[in-house]
C-alpha atoms as one frame of an Amber mdcrd trajectory, in Angstrom:
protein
  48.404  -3.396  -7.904  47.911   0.254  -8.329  47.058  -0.107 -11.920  44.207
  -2.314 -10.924  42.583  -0.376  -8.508  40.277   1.315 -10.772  39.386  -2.055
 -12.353  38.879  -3.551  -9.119  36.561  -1.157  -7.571  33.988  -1.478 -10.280
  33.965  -4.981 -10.076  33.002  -4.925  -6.243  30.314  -2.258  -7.324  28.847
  -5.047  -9.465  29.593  -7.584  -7.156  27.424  -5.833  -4.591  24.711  -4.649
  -6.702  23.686  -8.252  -7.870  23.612  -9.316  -4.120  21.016  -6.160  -4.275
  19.230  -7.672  -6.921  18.716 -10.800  -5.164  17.555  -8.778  -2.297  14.898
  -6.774  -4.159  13.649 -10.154  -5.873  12.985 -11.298  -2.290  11.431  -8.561
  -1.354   9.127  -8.006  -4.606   8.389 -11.680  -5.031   7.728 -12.428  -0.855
   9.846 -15.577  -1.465  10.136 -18.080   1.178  13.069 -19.735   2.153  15.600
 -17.336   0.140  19.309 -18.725   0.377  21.674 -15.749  -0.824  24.739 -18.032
  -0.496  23.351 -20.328  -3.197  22.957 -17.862  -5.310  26.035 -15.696  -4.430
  28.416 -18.078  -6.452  26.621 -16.873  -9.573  27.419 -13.208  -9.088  30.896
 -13.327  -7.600  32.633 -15.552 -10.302  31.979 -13.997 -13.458  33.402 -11.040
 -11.573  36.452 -12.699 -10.357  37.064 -14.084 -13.765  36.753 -11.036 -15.471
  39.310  -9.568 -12.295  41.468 -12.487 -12.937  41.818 -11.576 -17.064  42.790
  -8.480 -16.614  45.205  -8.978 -13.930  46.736 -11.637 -16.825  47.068  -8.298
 -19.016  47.942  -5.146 -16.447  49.842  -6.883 -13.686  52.468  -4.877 -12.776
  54.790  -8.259 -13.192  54.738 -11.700 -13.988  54.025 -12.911 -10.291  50.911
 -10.731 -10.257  49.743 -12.659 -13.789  50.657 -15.608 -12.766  48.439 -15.358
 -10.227  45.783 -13.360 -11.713  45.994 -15.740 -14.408  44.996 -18.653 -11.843
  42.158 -16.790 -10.171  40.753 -16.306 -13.748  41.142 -19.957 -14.411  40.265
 -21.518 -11.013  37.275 -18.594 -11.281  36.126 -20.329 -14.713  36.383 -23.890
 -13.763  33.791 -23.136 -10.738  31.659 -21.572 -12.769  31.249 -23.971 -14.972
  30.337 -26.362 -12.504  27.793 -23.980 -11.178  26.473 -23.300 -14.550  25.693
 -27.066 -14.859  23.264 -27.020 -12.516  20.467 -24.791 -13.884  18.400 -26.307
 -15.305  16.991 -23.912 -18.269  14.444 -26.748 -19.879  12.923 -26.168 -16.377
  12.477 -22.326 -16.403   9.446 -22.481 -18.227   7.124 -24.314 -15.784   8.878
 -22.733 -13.181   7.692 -19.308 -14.373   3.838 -21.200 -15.134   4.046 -22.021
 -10.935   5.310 -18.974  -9.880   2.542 -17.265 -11.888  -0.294 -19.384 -10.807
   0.898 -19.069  -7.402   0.367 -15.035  -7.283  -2.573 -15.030  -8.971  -4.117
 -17.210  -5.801  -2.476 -15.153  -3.265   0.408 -17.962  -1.689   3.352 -17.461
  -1.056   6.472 -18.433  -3.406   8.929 -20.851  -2.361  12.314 -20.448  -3.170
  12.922 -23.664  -5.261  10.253 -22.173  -7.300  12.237 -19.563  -8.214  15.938
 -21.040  -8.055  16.172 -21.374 -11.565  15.393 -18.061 -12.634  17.147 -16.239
 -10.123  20.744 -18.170 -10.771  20.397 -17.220 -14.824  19.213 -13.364 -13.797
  22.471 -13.573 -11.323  24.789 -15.082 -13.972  23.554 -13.160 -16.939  23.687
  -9.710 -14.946  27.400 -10.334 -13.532  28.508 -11.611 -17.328  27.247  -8.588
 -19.135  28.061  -6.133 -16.518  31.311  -7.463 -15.984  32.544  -7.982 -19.830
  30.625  -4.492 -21.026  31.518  -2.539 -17.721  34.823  -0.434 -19.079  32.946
   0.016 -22.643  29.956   1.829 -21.134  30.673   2.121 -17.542  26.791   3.442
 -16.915  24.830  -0.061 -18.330  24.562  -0.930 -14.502  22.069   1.536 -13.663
  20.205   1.442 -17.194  19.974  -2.914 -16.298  18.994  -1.722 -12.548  16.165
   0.860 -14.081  14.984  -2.089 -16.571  14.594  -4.464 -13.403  12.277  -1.814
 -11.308  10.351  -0.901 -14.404   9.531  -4.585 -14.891   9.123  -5.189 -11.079
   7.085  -1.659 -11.142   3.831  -3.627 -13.880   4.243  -6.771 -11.815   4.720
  -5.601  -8.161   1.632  -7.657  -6.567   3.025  -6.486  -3.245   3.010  -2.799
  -3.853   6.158  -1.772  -2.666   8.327  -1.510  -5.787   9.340   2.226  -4.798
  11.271   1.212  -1.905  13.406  -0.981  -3.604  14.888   2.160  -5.515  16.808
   2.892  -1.739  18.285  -0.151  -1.955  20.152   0.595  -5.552  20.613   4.202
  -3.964  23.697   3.591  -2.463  25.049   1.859  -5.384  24.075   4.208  -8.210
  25.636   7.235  -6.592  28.963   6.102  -5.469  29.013   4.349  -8.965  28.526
   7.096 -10.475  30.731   9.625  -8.839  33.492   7.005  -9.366  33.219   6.770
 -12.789  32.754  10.532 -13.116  35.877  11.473 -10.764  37.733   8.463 -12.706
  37.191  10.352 -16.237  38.187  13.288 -15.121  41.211  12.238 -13.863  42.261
  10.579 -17.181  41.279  13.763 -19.344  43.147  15.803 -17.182  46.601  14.488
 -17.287  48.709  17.375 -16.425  46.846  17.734 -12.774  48.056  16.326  -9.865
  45.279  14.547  -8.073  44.899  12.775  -4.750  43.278   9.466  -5.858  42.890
   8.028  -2.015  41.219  11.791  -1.431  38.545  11.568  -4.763  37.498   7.898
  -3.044  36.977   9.441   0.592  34.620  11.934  -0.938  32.829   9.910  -3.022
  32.228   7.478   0.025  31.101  10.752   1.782  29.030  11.944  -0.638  27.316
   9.001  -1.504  26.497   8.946   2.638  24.826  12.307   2.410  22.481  11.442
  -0.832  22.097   8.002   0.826  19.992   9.270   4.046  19.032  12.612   2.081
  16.750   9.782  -0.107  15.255   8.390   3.205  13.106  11.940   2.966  12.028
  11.556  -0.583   8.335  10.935  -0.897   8.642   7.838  -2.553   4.470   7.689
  -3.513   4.823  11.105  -5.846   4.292  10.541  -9.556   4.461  12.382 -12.355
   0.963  13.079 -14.982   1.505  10.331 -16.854   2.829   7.208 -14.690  -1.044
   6.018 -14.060  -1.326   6.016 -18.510   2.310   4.286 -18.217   1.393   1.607
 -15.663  -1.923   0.550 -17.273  -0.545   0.531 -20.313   2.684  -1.798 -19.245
   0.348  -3.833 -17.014  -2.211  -4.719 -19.983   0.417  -5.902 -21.670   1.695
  -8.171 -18.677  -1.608  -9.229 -16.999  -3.983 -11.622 -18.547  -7.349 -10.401
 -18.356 -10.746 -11.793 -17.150 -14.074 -11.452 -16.198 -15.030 -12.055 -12.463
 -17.959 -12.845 -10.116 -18.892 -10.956  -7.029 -18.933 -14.149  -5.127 -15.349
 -14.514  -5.854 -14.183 -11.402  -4.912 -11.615 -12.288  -1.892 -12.872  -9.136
   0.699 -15.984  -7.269  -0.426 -16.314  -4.203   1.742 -18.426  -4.070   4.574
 -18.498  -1.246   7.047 -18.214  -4.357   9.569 -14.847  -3.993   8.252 -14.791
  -0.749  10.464 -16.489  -1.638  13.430 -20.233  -2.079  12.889 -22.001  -4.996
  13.087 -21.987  -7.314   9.939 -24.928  -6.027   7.446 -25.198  -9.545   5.752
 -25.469 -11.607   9.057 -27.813  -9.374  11.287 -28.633  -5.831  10.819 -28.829
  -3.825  14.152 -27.041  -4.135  17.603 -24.710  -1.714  19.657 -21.278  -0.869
  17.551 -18.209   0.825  18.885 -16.588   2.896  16.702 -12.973   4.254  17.181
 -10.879   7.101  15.291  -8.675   5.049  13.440  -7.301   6.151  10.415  -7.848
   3.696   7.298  -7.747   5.793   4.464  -6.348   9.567   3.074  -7.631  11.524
  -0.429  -6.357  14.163  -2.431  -8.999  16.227  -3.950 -10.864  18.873  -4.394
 -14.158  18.217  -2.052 -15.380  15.842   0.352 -17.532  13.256  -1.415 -19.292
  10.400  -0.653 -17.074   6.634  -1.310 -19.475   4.348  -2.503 -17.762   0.715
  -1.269 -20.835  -1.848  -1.719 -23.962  -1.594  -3.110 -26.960  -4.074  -1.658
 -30.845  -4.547  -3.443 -32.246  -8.315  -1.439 -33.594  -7.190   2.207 -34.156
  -9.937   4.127 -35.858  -8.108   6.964 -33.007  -8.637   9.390 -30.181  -8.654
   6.672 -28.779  -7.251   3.465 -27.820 -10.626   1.129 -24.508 -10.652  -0.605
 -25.525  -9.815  -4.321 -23.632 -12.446  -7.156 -22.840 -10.251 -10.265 -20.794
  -9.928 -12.794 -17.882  -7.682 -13.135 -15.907  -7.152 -16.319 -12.133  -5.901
 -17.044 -11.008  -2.717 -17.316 -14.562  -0.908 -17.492 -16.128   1.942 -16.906
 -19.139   4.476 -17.674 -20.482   4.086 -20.538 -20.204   6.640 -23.481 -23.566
   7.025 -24.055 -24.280   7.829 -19.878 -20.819  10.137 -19.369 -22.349  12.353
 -22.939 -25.296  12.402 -20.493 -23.793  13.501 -18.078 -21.641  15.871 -19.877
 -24.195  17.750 -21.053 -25.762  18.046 -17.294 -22.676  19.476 -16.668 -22.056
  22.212 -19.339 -18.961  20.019 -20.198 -17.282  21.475 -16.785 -14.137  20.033
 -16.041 -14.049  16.696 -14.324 -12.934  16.250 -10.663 -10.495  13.627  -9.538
  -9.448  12.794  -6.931  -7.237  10.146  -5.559  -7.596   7.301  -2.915  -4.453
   5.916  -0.875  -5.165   3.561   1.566  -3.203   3.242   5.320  -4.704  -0.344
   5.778  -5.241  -3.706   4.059  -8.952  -3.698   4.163 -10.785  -4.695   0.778
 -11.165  -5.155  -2.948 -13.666  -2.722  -3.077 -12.627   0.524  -4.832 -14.519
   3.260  -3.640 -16.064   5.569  -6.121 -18.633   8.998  -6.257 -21.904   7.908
  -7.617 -21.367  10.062 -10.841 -17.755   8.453 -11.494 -16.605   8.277 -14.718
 -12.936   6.544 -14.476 -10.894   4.506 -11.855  -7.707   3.902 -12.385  -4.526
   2.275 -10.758  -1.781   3.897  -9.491   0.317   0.581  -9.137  -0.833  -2.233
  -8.224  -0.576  -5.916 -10.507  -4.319  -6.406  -9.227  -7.051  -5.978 -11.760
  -9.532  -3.485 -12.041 -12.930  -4.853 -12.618 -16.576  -2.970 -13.474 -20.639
  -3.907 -12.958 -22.269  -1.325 -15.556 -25.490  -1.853 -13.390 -24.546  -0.612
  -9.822 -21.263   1.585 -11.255 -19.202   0.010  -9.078 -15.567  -1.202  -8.876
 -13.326  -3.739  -7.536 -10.399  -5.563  -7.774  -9.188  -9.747  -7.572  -7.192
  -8.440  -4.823  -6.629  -6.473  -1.593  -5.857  -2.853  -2.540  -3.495  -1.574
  -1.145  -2.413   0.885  -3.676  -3.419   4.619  -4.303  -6.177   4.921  -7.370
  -8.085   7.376  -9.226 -11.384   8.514  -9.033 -12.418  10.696 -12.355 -15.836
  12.008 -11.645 -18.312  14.200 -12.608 -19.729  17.237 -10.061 -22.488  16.076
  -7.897 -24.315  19.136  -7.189 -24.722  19.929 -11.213 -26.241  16.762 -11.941
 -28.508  16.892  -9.053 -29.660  20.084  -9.635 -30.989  19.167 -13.436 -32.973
  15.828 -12.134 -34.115  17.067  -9.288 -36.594  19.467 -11.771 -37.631  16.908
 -14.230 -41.170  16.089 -14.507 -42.557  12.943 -13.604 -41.323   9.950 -15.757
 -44.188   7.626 -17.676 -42.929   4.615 -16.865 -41.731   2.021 -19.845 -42.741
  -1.218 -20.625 -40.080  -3.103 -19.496 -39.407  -0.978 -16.358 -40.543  -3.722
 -13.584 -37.832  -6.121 -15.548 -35.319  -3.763 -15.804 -35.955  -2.522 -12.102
 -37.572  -5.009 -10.719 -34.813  -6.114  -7.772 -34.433  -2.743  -6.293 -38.500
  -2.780  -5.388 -37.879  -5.952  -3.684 -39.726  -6.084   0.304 -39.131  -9.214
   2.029 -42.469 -11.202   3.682 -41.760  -9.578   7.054 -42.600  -6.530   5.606
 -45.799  -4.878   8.150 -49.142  -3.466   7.665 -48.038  -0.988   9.957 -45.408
  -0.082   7.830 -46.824   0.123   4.945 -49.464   2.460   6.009 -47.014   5.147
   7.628 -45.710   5.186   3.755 -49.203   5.901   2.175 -49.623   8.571   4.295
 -46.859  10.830   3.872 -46.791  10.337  -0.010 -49.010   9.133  -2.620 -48.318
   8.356  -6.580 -48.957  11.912  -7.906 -45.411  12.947  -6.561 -42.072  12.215
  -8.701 -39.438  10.414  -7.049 -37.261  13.159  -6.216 -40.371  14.102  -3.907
 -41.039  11.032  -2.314 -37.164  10.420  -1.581 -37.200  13.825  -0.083 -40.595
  13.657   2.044 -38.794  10.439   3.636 -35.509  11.258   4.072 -37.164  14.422
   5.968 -39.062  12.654   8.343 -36.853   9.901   9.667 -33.989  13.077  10.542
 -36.634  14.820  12.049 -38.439  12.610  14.116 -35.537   9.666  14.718 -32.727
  10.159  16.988 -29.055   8.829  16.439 -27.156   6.486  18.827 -24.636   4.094
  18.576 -26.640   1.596  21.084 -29.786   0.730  20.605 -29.507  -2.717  21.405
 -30.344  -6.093  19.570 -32.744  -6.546  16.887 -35.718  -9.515  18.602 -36.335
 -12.728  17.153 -38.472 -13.332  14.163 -38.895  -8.815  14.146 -38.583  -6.865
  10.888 -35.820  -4.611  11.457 -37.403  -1.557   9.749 -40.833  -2.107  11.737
 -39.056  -2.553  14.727 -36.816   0.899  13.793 -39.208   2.981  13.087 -42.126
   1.872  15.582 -40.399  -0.041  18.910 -36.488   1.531  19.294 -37.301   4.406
  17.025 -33.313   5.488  17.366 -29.955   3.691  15.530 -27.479   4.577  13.581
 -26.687   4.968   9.470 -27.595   1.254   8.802 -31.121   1.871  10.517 -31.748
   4.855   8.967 -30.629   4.064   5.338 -32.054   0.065   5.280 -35.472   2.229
   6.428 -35.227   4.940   3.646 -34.542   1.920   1.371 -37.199   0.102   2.051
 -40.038   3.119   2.728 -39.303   4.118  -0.903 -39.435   1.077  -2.224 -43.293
   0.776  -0.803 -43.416   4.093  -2.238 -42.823   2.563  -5.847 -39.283   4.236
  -6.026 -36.404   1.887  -7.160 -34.004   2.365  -4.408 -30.552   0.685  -3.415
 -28.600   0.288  -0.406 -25.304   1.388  -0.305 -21.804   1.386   2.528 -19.005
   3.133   2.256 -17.820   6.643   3.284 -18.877  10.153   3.999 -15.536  12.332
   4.234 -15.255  14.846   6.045 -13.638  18.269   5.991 -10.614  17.427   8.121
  -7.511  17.956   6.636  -3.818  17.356   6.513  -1.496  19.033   4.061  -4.091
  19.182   1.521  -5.178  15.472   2.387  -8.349  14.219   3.490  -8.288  12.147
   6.396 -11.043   9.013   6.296 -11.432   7.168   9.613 -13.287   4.410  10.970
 -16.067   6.826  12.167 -16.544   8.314   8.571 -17.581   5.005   7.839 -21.457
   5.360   6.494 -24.537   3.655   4.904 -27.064   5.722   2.973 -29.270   5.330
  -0.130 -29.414   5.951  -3.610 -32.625   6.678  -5.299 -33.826   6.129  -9.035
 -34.325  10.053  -9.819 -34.208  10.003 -13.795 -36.044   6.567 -14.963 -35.252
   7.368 -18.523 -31.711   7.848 -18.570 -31.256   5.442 -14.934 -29.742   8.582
 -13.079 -29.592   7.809  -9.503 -28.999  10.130  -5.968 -28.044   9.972  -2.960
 -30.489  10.508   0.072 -28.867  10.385   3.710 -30.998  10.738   6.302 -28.603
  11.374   9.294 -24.957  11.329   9.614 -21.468   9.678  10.633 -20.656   8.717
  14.168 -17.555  11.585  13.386 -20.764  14.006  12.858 -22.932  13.255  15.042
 -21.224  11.841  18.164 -17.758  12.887  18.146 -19.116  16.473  17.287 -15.765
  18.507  16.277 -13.066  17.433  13.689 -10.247  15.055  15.484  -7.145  17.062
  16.461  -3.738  16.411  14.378  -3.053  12.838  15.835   0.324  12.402  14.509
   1.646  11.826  18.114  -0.870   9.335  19.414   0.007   6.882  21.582   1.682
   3.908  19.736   2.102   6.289  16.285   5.308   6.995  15.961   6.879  10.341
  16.023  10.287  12.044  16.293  12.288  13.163  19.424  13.836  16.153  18.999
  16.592  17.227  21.103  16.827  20.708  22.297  20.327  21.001  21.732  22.301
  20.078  19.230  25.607  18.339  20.402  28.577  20.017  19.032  30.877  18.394
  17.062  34.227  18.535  17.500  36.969  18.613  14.656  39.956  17.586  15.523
  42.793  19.927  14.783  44.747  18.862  11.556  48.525  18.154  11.677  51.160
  18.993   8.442  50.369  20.156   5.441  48.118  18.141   2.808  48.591  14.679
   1.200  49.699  16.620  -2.330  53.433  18.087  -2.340  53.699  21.700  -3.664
  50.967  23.084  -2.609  50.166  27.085  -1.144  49.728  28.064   2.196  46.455
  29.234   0.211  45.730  25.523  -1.161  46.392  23.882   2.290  43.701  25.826
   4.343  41.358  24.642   1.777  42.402  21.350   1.832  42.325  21.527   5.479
  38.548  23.229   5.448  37.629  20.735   3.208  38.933  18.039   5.411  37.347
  19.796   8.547  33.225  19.360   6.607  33.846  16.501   5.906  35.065  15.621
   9.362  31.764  17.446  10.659  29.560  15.664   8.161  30.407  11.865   9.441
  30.272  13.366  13.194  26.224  14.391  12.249  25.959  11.462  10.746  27.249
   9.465  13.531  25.122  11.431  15.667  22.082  11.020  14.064  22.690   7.312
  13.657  22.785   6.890  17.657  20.036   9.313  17.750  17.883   7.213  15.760
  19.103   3.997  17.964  18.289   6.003  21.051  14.892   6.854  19.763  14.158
   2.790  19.096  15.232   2.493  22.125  12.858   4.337  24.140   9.751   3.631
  21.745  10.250  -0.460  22.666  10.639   0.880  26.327   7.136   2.824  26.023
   5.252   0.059  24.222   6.292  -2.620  27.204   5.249  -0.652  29.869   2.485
   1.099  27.924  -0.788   0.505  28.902  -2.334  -0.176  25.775  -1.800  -3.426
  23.770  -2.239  -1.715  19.936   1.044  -0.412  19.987   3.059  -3.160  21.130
   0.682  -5.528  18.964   1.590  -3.311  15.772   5.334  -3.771  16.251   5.082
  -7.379  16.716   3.043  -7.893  13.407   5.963  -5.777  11.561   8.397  -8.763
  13.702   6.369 -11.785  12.449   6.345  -9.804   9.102  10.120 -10.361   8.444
   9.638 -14.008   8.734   6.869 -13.920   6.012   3.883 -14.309   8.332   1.302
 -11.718   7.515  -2.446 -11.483   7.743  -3.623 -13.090   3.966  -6.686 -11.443
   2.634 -10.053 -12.466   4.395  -8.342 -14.132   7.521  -8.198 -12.602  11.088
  -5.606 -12.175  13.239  -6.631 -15.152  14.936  -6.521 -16.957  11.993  -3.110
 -15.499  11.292  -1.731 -16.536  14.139  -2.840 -20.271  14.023  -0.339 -20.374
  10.867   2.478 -20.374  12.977   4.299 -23.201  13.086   5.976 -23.084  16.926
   3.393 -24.561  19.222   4.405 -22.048  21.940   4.972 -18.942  20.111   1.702
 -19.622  18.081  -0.184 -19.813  21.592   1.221 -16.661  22.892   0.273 -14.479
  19.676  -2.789 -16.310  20.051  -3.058 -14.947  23.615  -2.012 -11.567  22.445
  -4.480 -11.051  19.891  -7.435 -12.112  21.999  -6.022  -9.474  24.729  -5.974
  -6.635  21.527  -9.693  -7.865  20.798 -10.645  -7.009  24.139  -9.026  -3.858
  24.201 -10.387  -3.107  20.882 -14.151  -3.905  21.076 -14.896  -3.849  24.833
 -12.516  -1.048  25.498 -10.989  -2.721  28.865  -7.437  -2.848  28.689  -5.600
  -5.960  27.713  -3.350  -8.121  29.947  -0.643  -9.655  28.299   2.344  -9.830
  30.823   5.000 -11.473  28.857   5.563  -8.604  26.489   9.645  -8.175  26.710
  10.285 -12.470  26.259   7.402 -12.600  23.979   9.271  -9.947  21.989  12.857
 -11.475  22.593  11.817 -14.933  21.025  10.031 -13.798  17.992  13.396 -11.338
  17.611  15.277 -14.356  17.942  13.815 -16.202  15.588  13.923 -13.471  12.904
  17.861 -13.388  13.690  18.211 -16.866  12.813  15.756 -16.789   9.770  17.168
 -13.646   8.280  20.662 -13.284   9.797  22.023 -11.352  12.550  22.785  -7.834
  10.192  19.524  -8.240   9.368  17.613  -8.480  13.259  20.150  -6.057  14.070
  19.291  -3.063  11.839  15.896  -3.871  12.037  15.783  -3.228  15.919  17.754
  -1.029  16.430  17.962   1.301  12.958  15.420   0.648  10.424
């Protein structure tokens, strides 16, 4: 059997890294129902075959063929019978359903995808199997095909952490191969076979959990060019309508009231952290842009949007020359939460681009804005041209003589709805008349509502049958962004100005490792003003600031250890480890006094290397431990409500685009767990929006049944590493 064992070993490595491959399609594809033992057949018995041939030809006698040669046989008769039930006339249609069905956002079933997955099984184990001793390193090239494909199609967005799961594979694979070559050139060495396979197990260990620290988001320069190019060749593409758009953004979205239902009403904001940039400046993120007022609302515009577009050539030459052909900024957006479509944007932006992400990007020339077909939940890029240079040219043009068709080219953004008032109207007229350009009128405005309007976060309801900007600037004469920028709006528009409404964010200057943090409370509503009629050049005019700004008054502190964020323990000491002593000499005859106290250092690191990583495996149970401990008896629900959407998560029940939690939860299928999630997330909304704490008493069974329910859905390994590991 000795002979075999570097035959056999490889053949486990494949064995193992098509049950991987199974895995990462689950994972990738979010398929439903997976059965690994249906499709484990199709992995294991080319293998065994292959195992079983070359037993027939190396066995060390004719017992060992014989029976090799029956395991080969036995191996191939199986596999036949498997192989008769795919089904390949099917594949086709199976690959039209599973294609329709992510491009509306449900979930995959797994006789969808039975098919495909038993001929990528049986393929993979055949090739790898009959090709492995020609070119022992075609395992990790057919592992780097799969992610690259996975990598243009990934509609899920988390193709990078499948790389961990091949981690383990590629490195012990590799080292045995490498060791195993070695060994054969160098014949006239005496090596320690059983002492080569202990290390590489080791070794693989070490670059196993040294990967966990990797910063799996880094890219190179070029992987954004790669991806769009790979996708456009993958992804059909399409135009699409605003009112199909699955979440438009809203800063409802981040705890104001709804612009499009009722504008107006006390808001709580909270410090929660949605998004991060890397750039070079804090900008303004343009998310929506609204033109119909509806004197208590903003309507939900219907335009078009078109694939893959951006500024026109004509407008970024403009623009170039504004700019003495300075450099262009970037920077780039990478969202924490699920929240939109939207992709925010500077008002002078010239490209957006994904960073991966199978959702399509999608352009409206008119407003310069950009979304997607689908939640983004990917990091993109923002190419953009300098604010402050292009301001500071149309800010000193003269007054524009207006064109023919400028009332039907402009004519929506000097809509005023019927509720508009006399009273209004006047206060316009007298603080500027026609003789004054644009930029003067938007800057007249914006002046008086900072200076004689006050900021607040509650200044009640909007009355019945009131216009909201009368009732702003005459009745409550306080509010917050969406009072001041729906009156700015709508002043200028009385003014003559072309003006637009836009939400989105105002960053702000706090920092972490060269990243920009965006929270809730950078969340903002301002407005953009016609400046350069000829060449449709807009700015932005805020008149007063973020609740981060103007409430909240200093930057946030580092919030890394808030409660229900996780962070790491640290012990103060280190437990020592100790190594036992070593008895005799080494497993090698012959060898110097010299030779055996490196073999026995050697022996001793490695020795100390499994006791760290023994230690820092119970470390890390320890620490799981004591975080469920502190989120049972802690007295807010968010944290405990976080860790059970990552439990219902591993049974493939997640909050779908455009749903609530609420909504969420009524999925469920058990009538009694689906009531207490129910119960749970009404307890979080109460926490969250009235800020009183939540009662929900049955945290630790609540928590034991869902757990138990993931054990029997995805196996007892599975639950187990989860809770107590992972």
């Amino acid at each position: 059997m000795s002979r075999l064992k570097n035959k056999v070993i490889p053949l486990m490595i494949i064995f193992f890294n098509m049950i991987i491959m199974g895995m990462v399609m689950e994972s990738a594809y979010f398929i439903e129902g997976f059965k690994h033992t249906e499709i484990m057949v199709f992995a294991l018995l080319p293998v065994l075959m292959v195992l079983g041939f070359l037993g027939t030809l190396k066995g060390e006698n004719n017992y060992y063929r014989i029976g090799f040669f029956l395991l080969g046989a036995v191996s191939a008769y199986f596999l036949y019978q498997a192989v008769k039930t795919i089904d390949l006339f099917q594949i086709p249609s199976d690959i039209a359903v599973i294609n329709a069905t992510i491009m509306d956002g449900l979930s995959i079933q797994f006789t969808d995808f039975l098919n495909v997955v038993k001929v990528m099984m049986l393929t993979g184990a055949v090739i790898l199997s009959i090709t492995l001793y020609i070119f022992p390193y075609n395992m990790v090239i057919l592992d780097m095909g799969l992610l690259l494909f996975l990598w243009i199609v990934d509609y899920y967005g988390n193709t990078y952490e499948y790389a961990r799961f091949f981690v383990p594979v590629w490195a012990f694979s590799l080292l045995f191969y490498r060791t195993t070559l070695v060994d054969q050139e160098a014949k006239v060495l005496k090596v320690n076979r059983n002492r080569r396979l202990v290390e590489a197990v080791v070794l693989t260990l070490i670059i196993t959990i040294g990967s966990a620290f990797i910063d799996i988001e880094a890219k190179g320069v070029y992987s954004d060019r790669l991806f769009n190019y790979f996708n456009g060749q993958v992804v059909p593409q399409g135009s699409i309508t605003g009112a199909s758009i699955r979440d438009p953004f809203g800063i409802a979205m981040t705890g104001y009231n709804d612009s499009e239902t009722l504008l107006g009403g006390n808001i709580s904001i909270n410090e929660e952290e949605v998004m991060r940039a890397f750039g070079e400046e804090p900008i303004y993120l343009r998310g929506t842009v609204r033109t119909e007022y509806l004197g208590d609302r903003w309507a939900r515009d219907v335009i078009e949007y078109e694939p893959n577009g951006s500024l026109s050539s004509e407008k970024a030459a403009y623009y170039e020359r504004l700019t003495v052909n300075e450099d262009l900024r970037r920077i780039e957006i990478r969202p924490i939460a699920e929240m939109t479509s939207n992709l925010f944007s500077s008002i002078y932006t010239k490209e957006v681009s994904f960073s991966n992400n199978l959702a399509l990007l999608f352009y409206n020339d008119e407003r310069s804005t950009y979304t997607s077909n689908k939640t983004v939940i990917n990091n993109y890029d923002i190419t953009y041209f300098r604010e402050n240079l292009i301001e500071d040219h149309i800010r000193r043009l003269p007054k524009n003589v207006r064109a023919s068709d400028f009332y039907m080219e402009y004519g929506p953004y000097l809509q005023i709805y019927q509720t508009l008032t006399p009273r209004t109207v006047d206060l316009v007229n007298s603080l500027v008349d026609d003789s004054m350009r644009n930029y003067e009128k938007a800057e007249v405005l914006t002046n008086y509502l900072r200076e004689n309007y006050s900021y607040t976060l509650t200044p009640g309801n909007l009355p019945e049958n009131t216009d909201f900007v009368d009732y702003f600037l005459f009745e409550v004469k306080e509010g917050y962004c969406v009072y001041f920028g729906t009156a700015l709006t709508v002043m200028l528009r009385i003014a003559g100005v072309p003006t637009r409404y836009v939400e989105g964010f105002k960053m702000s200057e706090e920092a972490i490792d060269g990243e920009y943090i965006i929270r809730n409370s950078d969340a903002h509503a301002w407005t953009e003003v016609l400046i350069d009629e000829e060449n449709d050049i807009w700015q932005i005019f805020d008149a007063t600031g973020t609740p981060r700004e103007l409430i909240y008054g200093e930057e946030p502190e580092d919030e890394e250890n808030q409660e229900g964020e996780e962070g790491v323990e640290t012990p103060s000491e280190t437990p020592e480890t100790e190594v036992p002593a070593q008895e005799g000499g080494t497993d090698v005859p012959g060898q110097s006094p010299e030779e055996q106290k490196i073999e026995q250092t050697r022996r001793n690191v490695i020795l100390l290397i499994l006791g760290l990583l023994l230690l820092a495996v119970v470390s890390r149970a320890a620490y799981k431990k004591a975080r469920l401990q502190r989120m049972m008896s802690s007295g807010s629900l968010k944290p405990y409500f976080r860790e059970m959407l990552k439990l219902f998560s591993f049974i493939y029940y997640r909050k779908e685009s455009g749903e609530t939690y609420l909504e969420m939860a009524a999925r469920i299928k058990d009538e009694e767990i689906r009531t207490q999630m129910e119960t749970l997330v009404t307890e979080v909304y109460k926490e969250e929006f009235s800020g009183e704490p939540g009662e929900f008493t049955q945290r630790v069974e609540f928590y034991e049944d869902v757990y138990g329910i993931v054990k029997d859905y995805r196996g007892p390994i599975f639950a187990f590493m989860k809770k107590h590991f992972l």
